[in-house]
mmCIF file of the C-alpha atoms, coordinates in Angstrom:
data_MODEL
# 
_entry.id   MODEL 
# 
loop_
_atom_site.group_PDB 
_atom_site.id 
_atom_site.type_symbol 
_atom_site.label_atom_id 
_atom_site.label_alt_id 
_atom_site.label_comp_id 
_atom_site.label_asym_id 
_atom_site.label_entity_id 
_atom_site.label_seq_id 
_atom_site.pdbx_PDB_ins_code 
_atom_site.Cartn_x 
_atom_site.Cartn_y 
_atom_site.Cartn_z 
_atom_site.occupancy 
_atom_site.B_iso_or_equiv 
_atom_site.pdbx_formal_charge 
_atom_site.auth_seq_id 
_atom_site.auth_comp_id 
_atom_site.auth_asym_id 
_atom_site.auth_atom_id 
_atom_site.pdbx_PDB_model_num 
ATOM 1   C CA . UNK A 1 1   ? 0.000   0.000  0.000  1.00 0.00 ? 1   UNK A CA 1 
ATOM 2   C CA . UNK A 1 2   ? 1.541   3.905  -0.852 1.00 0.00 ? 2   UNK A CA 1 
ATOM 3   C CA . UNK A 1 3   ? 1.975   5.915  1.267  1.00 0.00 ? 3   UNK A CA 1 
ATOM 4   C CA . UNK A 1 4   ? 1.500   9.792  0.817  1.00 0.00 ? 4   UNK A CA 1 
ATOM 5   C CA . UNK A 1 5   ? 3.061   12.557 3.106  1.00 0.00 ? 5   UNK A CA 1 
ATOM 6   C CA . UNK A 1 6   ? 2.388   16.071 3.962  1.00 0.00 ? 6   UNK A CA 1 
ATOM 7   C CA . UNK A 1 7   ? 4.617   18.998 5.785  1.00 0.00 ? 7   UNK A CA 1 
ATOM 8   C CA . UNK A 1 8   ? 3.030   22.192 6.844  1.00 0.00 ? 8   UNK A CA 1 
ATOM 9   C CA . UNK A 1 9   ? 7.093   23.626 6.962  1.00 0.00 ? 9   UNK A CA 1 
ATOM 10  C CA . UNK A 1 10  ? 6.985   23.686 11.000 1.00 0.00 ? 10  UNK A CA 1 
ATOM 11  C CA . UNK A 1 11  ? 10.450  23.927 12.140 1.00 0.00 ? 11  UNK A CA 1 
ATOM 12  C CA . UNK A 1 12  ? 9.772   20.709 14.362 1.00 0.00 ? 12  UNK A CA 1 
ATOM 13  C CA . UNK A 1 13  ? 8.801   18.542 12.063 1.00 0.00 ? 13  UNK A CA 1 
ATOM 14  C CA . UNK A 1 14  ? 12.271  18.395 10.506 1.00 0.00 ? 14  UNK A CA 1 
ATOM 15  C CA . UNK A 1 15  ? 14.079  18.632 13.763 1.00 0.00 ? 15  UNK A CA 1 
ATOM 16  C CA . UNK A 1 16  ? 12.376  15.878 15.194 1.00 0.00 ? 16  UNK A CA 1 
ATOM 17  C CA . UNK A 1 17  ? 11.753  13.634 12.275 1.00 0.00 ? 17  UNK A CA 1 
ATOM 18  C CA . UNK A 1 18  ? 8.068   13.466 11.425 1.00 0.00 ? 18  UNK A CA 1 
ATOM 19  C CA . UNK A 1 19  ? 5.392   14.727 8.960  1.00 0.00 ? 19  UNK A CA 1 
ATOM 20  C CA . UNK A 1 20  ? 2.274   16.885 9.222  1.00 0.00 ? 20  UNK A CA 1 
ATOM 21  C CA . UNK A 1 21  ? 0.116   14.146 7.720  1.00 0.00 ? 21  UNK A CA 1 
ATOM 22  C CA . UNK A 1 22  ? -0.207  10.976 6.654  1.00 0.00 ? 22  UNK A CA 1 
ATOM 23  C CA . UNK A 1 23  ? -1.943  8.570  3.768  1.00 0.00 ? 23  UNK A CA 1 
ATOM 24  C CA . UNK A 1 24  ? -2.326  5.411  3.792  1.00 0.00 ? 24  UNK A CA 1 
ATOM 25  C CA . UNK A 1 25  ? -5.118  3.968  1.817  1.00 0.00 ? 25  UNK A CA 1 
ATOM 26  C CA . UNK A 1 26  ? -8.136  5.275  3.110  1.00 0.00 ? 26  UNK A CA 1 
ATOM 27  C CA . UNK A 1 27  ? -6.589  6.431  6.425  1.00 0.00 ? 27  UNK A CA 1 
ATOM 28  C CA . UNK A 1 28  ? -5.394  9.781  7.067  1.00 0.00 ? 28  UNK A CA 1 
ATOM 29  C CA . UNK A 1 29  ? -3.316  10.742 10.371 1.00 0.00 ? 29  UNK A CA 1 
ATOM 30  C CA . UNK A 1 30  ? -2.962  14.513 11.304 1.00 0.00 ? 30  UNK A CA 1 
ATOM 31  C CA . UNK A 1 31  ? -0.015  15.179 13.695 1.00 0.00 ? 31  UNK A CA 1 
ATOM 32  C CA . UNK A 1 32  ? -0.415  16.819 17.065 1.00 0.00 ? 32  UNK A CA 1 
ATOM 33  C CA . UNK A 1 33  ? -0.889  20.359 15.464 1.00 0.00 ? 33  UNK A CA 1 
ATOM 34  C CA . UNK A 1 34  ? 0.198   23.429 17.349 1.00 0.00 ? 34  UNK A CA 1 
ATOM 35  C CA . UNK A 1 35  ? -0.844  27.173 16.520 1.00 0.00 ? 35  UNK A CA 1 
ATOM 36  C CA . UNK A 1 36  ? 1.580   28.171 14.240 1.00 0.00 ? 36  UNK A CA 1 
ATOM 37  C CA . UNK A 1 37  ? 1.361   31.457 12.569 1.00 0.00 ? 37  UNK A CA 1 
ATOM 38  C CA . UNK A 1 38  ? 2.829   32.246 8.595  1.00 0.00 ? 38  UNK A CA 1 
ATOM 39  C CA . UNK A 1 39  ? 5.291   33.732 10.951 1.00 0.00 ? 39  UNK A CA 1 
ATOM 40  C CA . UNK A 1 40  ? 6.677   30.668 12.586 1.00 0.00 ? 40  UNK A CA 1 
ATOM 41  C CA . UNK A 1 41  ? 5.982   31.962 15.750 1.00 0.00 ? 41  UNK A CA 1 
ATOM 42  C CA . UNK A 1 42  ? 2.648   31.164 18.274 1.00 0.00 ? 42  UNK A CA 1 
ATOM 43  C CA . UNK A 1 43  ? -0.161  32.609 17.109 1.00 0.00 ? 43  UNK A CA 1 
ATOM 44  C CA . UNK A 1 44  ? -2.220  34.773 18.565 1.00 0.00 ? 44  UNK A CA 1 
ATOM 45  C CA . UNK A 1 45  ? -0.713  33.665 22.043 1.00 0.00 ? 45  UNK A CA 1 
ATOM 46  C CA . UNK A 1 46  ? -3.313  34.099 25.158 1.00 0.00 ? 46  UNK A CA 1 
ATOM 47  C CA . UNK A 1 47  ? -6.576  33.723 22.636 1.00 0.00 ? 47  UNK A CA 1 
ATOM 48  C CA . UNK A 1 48  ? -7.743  30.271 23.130 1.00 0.00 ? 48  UNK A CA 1 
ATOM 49  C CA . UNK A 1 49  ? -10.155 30.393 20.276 1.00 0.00 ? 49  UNK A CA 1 
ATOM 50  C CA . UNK A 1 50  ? -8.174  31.623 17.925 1.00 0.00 ? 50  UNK A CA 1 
ATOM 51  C CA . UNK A 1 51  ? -4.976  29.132 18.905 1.00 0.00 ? 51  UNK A CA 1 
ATOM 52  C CA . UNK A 1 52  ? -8.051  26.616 18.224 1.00 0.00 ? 52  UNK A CA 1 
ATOM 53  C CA . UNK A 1 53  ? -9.127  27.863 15.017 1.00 0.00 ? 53  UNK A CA 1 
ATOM 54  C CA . UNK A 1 54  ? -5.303  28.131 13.517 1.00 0.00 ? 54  UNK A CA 1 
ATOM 55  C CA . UNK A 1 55  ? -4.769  24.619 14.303 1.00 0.00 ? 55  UNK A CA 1 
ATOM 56  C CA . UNK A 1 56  ? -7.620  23.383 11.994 1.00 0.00 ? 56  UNK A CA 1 
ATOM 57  C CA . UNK A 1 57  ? -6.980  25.650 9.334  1.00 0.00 ? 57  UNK A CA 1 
ATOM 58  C CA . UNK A 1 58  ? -3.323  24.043 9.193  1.00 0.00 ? 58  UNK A CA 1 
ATOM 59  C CA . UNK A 1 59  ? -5.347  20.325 9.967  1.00 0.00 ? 59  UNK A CA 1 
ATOM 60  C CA . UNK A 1 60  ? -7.342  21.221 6.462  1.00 0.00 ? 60  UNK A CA 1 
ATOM 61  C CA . UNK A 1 61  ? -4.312  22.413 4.610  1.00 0.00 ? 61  UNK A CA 1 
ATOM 62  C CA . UNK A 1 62  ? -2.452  19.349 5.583  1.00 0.00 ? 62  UNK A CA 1 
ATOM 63  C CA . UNK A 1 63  ? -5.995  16.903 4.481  1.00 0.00 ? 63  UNK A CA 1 
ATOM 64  C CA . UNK A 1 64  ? -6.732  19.054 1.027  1.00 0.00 ? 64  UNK A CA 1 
ATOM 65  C CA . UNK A 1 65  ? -2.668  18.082 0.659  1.00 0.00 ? 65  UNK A CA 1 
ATOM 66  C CA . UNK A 1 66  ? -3.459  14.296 0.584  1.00 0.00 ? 66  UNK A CA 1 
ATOM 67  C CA . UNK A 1 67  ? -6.633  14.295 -1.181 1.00 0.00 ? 67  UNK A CA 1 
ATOM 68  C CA . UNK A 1 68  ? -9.573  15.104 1.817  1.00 0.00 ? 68  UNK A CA 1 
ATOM 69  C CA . UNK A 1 69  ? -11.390 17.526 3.521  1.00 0.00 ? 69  UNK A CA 1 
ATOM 70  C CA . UNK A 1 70  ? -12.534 17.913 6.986  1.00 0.00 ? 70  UNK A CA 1 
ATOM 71  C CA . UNK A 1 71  ? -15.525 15.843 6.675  1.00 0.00 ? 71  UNK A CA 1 
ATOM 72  C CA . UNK A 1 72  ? -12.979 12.751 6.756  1.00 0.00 ? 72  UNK A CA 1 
ATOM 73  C CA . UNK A 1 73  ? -12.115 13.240 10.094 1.00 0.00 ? 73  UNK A CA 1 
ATOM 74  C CA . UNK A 1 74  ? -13.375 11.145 12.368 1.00 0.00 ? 74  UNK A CA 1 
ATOM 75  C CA . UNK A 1 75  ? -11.921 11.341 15.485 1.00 0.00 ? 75  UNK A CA 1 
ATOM 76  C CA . UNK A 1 76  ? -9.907  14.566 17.103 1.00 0.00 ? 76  UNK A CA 1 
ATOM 77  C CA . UNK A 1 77  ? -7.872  15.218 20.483 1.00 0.00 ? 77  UNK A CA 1 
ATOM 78  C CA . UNK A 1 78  ? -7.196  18.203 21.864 1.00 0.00 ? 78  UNK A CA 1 
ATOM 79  C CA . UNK A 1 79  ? -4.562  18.729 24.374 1.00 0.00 ? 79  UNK A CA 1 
ATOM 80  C CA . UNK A 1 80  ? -5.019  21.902 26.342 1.00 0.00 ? 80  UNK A CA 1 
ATOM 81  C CA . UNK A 1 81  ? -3.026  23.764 28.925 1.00 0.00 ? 81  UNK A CA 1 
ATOM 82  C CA . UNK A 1 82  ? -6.089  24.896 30.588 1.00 0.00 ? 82  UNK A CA 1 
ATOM 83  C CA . UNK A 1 83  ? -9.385  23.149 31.091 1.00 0.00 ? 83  UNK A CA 1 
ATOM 84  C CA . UNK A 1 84  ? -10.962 25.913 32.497 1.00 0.00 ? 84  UNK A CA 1 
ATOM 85  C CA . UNK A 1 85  ? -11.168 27.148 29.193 1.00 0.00 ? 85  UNK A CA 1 
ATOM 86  C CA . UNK A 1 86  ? -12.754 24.422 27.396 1.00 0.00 ? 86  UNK A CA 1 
ATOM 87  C CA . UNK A 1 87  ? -15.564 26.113 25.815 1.00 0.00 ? 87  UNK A CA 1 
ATOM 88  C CA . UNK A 1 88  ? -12.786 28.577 24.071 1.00 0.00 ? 88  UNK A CA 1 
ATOM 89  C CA . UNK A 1 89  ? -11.807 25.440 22.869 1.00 0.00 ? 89  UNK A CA 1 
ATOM 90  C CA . UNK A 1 90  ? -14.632 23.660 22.491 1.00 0.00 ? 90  UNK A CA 1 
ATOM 91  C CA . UNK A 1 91  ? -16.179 26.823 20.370 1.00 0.00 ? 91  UNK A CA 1 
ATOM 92  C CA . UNK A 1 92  ? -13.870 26.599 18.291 1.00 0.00 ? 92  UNK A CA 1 
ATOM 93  C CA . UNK A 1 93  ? -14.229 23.179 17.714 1.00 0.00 ? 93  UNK A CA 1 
ATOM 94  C CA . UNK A 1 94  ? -18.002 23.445 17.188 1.00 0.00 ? 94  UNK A CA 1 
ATOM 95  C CA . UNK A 1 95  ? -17.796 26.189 14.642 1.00 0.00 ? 95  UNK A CA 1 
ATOM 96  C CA . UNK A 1 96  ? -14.702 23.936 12.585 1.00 0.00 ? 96  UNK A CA 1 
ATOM 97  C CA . UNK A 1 97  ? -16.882 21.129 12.432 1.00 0.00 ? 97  UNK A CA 1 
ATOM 98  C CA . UNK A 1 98  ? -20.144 22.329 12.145 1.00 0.00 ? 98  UNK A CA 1 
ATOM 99  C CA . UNK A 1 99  ? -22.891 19.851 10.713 1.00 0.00 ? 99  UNK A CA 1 
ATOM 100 C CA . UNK A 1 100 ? -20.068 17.154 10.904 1.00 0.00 ? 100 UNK A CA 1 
ATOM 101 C CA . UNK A 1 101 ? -19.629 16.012 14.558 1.00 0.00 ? 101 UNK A CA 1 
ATOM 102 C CA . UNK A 1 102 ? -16.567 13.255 14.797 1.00 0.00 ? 102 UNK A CA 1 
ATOM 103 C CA . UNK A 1 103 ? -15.689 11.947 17.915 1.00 0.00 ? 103 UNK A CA 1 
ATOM 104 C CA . UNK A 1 104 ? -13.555 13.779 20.784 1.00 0.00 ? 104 UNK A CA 1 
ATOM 105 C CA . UNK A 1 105 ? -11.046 14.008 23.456 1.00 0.00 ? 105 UNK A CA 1 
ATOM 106 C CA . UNK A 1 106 ? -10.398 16.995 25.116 1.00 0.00 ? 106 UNK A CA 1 
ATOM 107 C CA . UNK A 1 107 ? -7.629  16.613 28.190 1.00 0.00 ? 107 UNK A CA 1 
ATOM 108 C CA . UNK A 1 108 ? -5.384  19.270 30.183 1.00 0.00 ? 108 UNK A CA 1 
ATOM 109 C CA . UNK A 1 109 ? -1.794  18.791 30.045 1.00 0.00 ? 109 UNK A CA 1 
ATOM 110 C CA . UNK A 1 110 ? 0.987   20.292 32.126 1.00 0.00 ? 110 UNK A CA 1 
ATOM 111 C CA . UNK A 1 111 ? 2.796   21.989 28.872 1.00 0.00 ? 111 UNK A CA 1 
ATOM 112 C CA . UNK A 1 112 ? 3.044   22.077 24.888 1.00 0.00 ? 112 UNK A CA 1 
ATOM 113 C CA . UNK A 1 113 ? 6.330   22.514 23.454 1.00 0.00 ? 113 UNK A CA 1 
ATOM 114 C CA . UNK A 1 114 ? 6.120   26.193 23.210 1.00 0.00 ? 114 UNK A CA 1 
ATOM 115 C CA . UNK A 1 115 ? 4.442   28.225 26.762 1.00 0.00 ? 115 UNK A CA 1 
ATOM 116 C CA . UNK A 1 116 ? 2.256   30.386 24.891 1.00 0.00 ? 116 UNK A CA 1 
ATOM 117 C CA . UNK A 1 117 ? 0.961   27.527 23.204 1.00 0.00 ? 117 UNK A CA 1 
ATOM 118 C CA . UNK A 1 118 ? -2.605  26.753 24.751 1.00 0.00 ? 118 UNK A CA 1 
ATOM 119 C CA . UNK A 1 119 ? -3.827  24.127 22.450 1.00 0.00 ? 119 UNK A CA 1 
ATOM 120 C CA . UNK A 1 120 ? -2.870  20.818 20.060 1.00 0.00 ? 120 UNK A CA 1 
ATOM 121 C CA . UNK A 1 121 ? -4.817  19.195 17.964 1.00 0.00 ? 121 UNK A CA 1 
ATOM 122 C CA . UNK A 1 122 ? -4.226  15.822 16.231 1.00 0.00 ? 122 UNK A CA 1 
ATOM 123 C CA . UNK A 1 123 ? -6.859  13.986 13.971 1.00 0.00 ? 123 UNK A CA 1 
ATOM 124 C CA . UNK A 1 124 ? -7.709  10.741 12.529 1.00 0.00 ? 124 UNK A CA 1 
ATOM 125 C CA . UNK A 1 125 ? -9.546  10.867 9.336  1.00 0.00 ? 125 UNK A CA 1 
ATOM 126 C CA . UNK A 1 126 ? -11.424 7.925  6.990  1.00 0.00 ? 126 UNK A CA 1 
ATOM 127 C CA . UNK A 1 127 ? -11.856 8.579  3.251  1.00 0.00 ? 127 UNK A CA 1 
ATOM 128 C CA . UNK A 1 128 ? -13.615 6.659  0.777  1.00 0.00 ? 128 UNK A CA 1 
ATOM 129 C CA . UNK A 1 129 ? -11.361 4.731  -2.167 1.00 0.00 ? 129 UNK A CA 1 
ATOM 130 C CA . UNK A 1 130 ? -12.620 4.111  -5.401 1.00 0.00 ? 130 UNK A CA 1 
# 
């Protein structure tokens, strides 16, 4: 089976070895996906919603990449730095998906990789092969 791979030009991914996304057949795999700006640098860093929102717009660059779209996903876990702001996160979430629910996991960790991070995503997506 081929396998197809996607980089969204993070500086991690090269320093620690791994891709953005991944293909293979009709499974996609979205990388824990932190809210990068074009920048390189956090974006929008104490906005929980808008951390959110970054994260799946580089989640649907990375899926249009190998083929999908956000209605493939069906499973996503957030990792958040603070629970107390869940509905930020979970707003966020809501508005992304709209009339497509997949499943979720939302859980508090002690840190992301970066301290003005507040959020990271990662996604499992199913698409259809012909």
């Amino acid at each position: 089976m081929p396998i197809q791979r996607t980089q969204s030009g993070s500086p991690w991914e090269s320093r620690y070895g791994y891709c953005r996304a991944l293909r293979a057949g009709p499974l996609i795999f979205l990388t824990g996906t932190a809210p990068i700006g074009p920048d390189g640098n956090t974006f929008a860093p104490g906005d929980a919603h808008a951390q959110t929102a970054r994260c799946f717009q580089i989640i649907e660059a990375a899926l249009h990449a190998l083929g999908a779209d956000k209605t493939a996903i069906v499973r996503s876990r957030m990792y958040v730095t603070d629970i107390s702001r869940a509905d930020d996160f979970g707003r966020a979430h809501h508005d992304f998906f709209a009339g497509h629910r997949p499943c979720l996991t939302m859980v508090e960790v002690a840190a992301l990789i970066d301290p003005a991070m507040l959020v990271e995503i990662e996604c499992d997506a199913l698409v259809e092969t012909t």
